[in-house]
C-alpha positions in Angstrom: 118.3 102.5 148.0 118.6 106.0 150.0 115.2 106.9 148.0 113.1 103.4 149.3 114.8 104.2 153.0 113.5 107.6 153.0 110.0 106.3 152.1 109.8 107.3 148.2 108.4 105.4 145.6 110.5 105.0 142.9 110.1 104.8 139.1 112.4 105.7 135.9 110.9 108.8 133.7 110.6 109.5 130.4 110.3 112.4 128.3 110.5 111.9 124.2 113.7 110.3 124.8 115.3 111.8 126.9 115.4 109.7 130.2 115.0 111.1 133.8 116.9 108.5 136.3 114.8 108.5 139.0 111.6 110.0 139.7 111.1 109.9 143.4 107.2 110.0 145.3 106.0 110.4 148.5 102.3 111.5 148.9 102.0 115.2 147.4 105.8 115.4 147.1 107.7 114.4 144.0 111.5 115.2 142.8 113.7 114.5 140.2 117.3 113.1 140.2 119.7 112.4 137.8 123.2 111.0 138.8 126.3 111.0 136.9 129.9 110.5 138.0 131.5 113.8 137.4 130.1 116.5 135.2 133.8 117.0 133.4 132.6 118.0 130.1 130.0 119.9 128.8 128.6 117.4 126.8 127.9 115.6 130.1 126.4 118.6 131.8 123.9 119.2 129.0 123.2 115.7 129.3 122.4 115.3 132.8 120.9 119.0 133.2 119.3 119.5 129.7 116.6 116.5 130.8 116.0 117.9 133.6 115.7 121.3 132.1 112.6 119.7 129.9 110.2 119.0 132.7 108.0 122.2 132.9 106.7 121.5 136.5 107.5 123.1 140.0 108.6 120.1 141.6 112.3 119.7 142.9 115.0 118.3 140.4 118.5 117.5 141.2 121.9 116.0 139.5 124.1 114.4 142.2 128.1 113.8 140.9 131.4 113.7 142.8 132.0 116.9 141.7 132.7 119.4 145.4 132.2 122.6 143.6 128.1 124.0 143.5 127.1 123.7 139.4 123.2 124.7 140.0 121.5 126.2 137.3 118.2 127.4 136.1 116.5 126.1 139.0 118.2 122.5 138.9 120.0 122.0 142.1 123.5 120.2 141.9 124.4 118.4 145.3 128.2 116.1 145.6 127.0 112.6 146.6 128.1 112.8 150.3 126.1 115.9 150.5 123.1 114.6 149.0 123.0 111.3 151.2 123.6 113.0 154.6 120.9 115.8 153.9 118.2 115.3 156.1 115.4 117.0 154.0 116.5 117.3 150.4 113.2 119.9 149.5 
């Protein structure tokens, strides 16, 4: 819902079959966002970063949890919820 508020158009990727959660676009712009609960095993964090990891564009890409500790890597950034909704520009 934040996504459609902020003006994005929102679909569900693919990619083999693996599945990106939501694919956000507005004009030129584009990012990627996978959400999960909490990223407590590392089964889960391979998950949720591993299809992001796949997409071999520039554009943004993001995994929002509860978690309050910073788990970015290789260029996906990893915001906690709260953070991610009250960001005013996310790129």
């Amino acid at each position: 819902m934040e996504l459609l508020r902020r003006g994005y158009r929102v679909t569900v990727g693919k990619l083999g079959v693996k599945e990106i959660e939501f694919v956000a676009e507005k004009q030129a712009e584009k990012i990627y966002i996978q959400v999960t609960y909490l990223l407590s095993s590392d089964q889960t964090i391979q998950r949720e970063f591993g299809s992001l990891n796949a997409i071999k564009d520039n554009f943004p890409k993001f995994v929002v949890s509860y978690d309050e500790f910073d788990m970015s890597r290789e260029g996906i950034k990893h915001f906690n919820i709260i953070d991610f909704l009250s960001e005013k520009k996310w790129t």
